[in-house]
N, C-alpha and C positions, 0 to 999 in steps of 0.2 A: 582251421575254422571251416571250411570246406569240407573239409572230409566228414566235422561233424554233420552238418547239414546233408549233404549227402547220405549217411547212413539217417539221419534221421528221417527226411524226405522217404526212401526207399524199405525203412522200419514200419511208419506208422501204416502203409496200405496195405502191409504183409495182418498184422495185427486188426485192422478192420475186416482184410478180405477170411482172414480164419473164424471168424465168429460174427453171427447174424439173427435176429428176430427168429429166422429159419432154423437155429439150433435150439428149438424149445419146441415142444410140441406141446397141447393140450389136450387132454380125455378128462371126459364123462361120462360119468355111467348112476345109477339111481343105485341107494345101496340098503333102503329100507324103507322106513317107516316113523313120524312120529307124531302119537294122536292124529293120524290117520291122513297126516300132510307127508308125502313122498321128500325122504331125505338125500340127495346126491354127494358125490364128492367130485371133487375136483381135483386132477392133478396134474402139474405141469412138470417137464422133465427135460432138462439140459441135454442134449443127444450128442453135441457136440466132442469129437471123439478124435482129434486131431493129436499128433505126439504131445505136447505140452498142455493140451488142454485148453479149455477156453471158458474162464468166468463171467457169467452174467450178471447186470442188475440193475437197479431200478425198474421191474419186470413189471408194467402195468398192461392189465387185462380189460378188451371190453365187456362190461358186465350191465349192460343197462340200468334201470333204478335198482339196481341191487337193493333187497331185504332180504333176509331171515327172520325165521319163524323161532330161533335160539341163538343165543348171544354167539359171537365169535371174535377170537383177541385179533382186536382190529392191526397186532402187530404181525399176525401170519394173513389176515386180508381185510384191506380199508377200502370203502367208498370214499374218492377225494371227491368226484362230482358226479355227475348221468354220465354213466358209459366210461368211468374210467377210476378202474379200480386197482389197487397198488397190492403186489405181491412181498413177503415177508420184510414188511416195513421198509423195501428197497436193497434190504439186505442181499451181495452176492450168492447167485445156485448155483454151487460148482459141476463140474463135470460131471455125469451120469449121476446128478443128486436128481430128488423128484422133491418136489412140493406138494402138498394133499390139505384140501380144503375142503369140510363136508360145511351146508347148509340144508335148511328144510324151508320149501315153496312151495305153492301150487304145481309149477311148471319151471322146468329147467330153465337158468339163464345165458341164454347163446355165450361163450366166455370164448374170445381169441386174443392170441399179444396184440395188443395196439405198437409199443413201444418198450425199449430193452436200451440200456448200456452194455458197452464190450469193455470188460477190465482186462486192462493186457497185464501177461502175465510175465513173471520176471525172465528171460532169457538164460 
């Protein structure tokens, strides 16, 4: 009983300290045009490059009043409320995966992780 406790105690900080909000990076950049509203994309990317790797998720972004100007499957990006907006339905971004979301606005919306799950990964 001990020993489990122990490995578990000295597991779970190994598993937090390899994976962080830190291992996702986001870019922007504008990538057109449409009906004369500037269309951007977005994409965020798991950087996280540790031997076993490290899956992220429930990846939500702040996005302020997030709109588009064209529909987008609110299962690769949702507004749940002001300023917090959910990445592919929650779904885990593995290791060196990227995520890419275009919209069209007037003006870019400031997007950083707010908040992240670390799915430990099996041993």
């Amino acid at each position: 009983m001990l020993l489990v406790l122990f490995a578990f105690v000295f597991y779970l900080p190994q598993v937090q300290a390899d994976c962080s909000i830190w291992n996702l990076k986001v870019h922007q950049e504008q990538k057109g045009w449409l009906r004369g509203i500037p269309v951007y994309q977005v994409s965020v990317l798991n950087t996280c490059f540790i031997p076993n790797g490290c899956t992220l998720g429930n990846i939500h972004l702040t996005c302020g009043d997030f709109n588009t100007s064209f529909p987008i499957n609110p299962a690769i990006l949702r507004r749940l409320s002001f300023n917090d907006c959910l990445l592919w339905d929650g779904a885990p971004l593995p290791t060196a995966i990227a995520a890419y979301v275009e919209y069209a606005h007037s003006e870019p919306y400031p997007m950083t992780i707010s908040s992240v799950t670390c799915i430990p990964q099996d041993p």
